[in-house]
C-alpha atoms as one frame of an Amber mdcrd trajectory, in Angstrom:
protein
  -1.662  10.322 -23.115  -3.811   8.684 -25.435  -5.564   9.744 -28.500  -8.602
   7.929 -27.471  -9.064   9.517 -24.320  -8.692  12.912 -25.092 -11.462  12.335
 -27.818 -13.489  10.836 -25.125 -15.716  13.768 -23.170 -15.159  13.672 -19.684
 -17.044  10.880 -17.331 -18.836  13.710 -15.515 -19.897  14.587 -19.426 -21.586
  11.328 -20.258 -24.103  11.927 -17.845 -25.291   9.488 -14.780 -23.271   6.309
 -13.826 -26.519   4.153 -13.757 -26.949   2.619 -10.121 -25.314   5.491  -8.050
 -27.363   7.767  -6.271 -28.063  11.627  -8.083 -25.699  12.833  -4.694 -22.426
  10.502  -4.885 -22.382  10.831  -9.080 -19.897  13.843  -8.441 -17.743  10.745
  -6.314 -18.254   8.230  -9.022 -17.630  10.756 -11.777 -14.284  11.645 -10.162
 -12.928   8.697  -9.365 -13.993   6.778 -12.986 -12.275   9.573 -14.232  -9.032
   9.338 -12.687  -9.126   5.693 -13.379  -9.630   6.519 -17.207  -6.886   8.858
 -16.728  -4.142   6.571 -15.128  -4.737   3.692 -17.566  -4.144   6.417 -20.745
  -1.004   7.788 -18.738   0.702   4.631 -17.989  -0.097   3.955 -21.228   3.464
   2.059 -22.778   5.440   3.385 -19.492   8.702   1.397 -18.784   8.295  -0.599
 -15.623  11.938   0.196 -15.806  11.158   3.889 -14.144   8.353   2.582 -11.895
  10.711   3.677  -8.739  12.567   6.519  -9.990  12.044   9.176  -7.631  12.032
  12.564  -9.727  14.092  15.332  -8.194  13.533  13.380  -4.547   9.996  13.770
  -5.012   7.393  10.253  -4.481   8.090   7.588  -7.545   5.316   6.466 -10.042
   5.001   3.640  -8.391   4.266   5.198  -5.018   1.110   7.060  -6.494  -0.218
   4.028  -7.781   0.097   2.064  -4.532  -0.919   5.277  -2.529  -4.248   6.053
  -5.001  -5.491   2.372  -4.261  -4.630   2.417  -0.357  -6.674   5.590   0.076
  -9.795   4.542  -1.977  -9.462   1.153   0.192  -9.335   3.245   3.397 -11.471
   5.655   3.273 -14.451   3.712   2.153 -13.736   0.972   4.802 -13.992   4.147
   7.133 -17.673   4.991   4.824 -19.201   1.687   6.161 -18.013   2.655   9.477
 -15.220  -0.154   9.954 -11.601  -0.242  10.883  -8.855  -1.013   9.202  -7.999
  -4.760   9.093  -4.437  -5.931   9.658  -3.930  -6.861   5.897  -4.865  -2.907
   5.323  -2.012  -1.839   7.460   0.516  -3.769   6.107  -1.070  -1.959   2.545
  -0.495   1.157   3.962   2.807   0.704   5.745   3.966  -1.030   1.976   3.082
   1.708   0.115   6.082   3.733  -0.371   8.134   0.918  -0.166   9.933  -0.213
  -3.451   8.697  -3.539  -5.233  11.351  -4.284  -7.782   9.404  -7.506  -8.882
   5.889  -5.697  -9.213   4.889  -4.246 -12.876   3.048  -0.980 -13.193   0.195
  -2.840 -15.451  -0.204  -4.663 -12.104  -0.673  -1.904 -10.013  -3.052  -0.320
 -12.886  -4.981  -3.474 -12.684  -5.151  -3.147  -8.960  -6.558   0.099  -9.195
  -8.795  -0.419 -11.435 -10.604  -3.483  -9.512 -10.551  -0.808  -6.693 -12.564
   2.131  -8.100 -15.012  -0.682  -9.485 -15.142  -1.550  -5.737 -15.612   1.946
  -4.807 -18.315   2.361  -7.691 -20.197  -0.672  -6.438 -20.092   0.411  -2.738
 -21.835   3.975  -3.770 -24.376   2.335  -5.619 -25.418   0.560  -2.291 -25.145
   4.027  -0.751 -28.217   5.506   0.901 -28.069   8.906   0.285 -30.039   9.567
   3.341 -27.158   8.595   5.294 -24.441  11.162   4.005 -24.947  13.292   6.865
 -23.988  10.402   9.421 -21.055  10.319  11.653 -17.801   8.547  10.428 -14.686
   8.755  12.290 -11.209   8.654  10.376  -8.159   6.503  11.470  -6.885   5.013
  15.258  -7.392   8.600  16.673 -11.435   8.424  15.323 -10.750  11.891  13.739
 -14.920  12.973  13.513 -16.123  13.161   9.920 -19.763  12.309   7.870 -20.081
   9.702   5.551 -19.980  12.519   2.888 -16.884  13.784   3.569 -14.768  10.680
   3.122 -16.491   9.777   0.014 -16.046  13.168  -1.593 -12.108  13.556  -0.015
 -11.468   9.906  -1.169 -12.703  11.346  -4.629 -10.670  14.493  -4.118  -7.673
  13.242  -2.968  -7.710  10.533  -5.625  -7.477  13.602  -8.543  -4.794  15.434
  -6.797  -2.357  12.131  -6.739  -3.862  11.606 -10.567  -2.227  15.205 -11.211
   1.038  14.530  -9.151   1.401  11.576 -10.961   0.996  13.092 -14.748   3.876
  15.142 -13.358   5.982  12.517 -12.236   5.535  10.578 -15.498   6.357  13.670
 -17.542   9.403  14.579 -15.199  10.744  10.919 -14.845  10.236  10.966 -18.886
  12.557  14.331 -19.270  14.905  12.684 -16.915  15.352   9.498 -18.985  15.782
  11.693 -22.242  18.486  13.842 -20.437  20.500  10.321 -19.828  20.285   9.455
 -23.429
């Protein structure tokens, strides 16, 4: 990890992301965190890796494509719309090895997608985080609120699983040396 971020106090530390309403800064905090996060973890990683499934468990590369899919998803869901075509093949593609991508590409793509889910807060009325949303084909009931806050939460468990992988896939390549 970098020196810089670990100086750095944590986004939820710096006080208000200016635009977002007082209620979603706990989403906005989380998920500019994780973002922060990623870019200092992938930080000089070997693209070389990007697939290497650790002890059979998901690849670096899987958690990148899988972090972005879910932000995508699950606010699509928050403005009460279904998933295009273009969003299933995203989904179906995740866990699917891309020899020719880079992992500063999927970064990238992550990044532009929390600034998409920052934005899309922003333009949140927070008098509407109470209204039914419905999750997936089977139009599991939900509120607004609760796929904002799981897209948040679920976003900072794959940030942990993927610190993990990273450290694990870097033991692995030392033990081959």
């Amino acid at each position: 990890m970098s020196e810089q971020l670990s100086l750095k106090p944590e986004v939820w530390m710096r006080g208000p992301v200016p635009g977002v309403p007082p209620l979603l800064q706990p989403v906005a905090h989380a998920l500019l965190q994780a973002g922060e996060e990623i870019v200092s973890y992938m930080d000089s990683f070997d693209d070389a890796y990007l697939w290497v499934q650790p002890a059979g468990r998901a690849s670096v590369g899987f958690h990148l494509q899988h972090i972005r899919g879910v932000i995508d998803r699950l606010f699509t869901y928050a403005l009460a719309q279904p998933l295009s075509e273009q969003q299933f093949e995203y989904l179906r593609a995740e866990s699917q090895e891309t020899p020719s991508i880079r992992s500063s590409d999927l970064v990238d793509a992550l990044t532009r997608q929390v600034q998409a889910a920052i934005s899309q807060l922003k333009n949140t009325d927070e008098t509407t985080l109470t209204d039914a949303r419905y999750l997936g084909r089977k139009r599991i009931p939900t509120t607004l609120i609760g796929l904002l806050f799981h897209a948040a939460e679920h976003t900072m468990r794959h940030v942990g699983q993927l610190l993990v992988t990273i450290k694990l896939v870097s033991l692995w390549v030392d033990s081959q040396r």
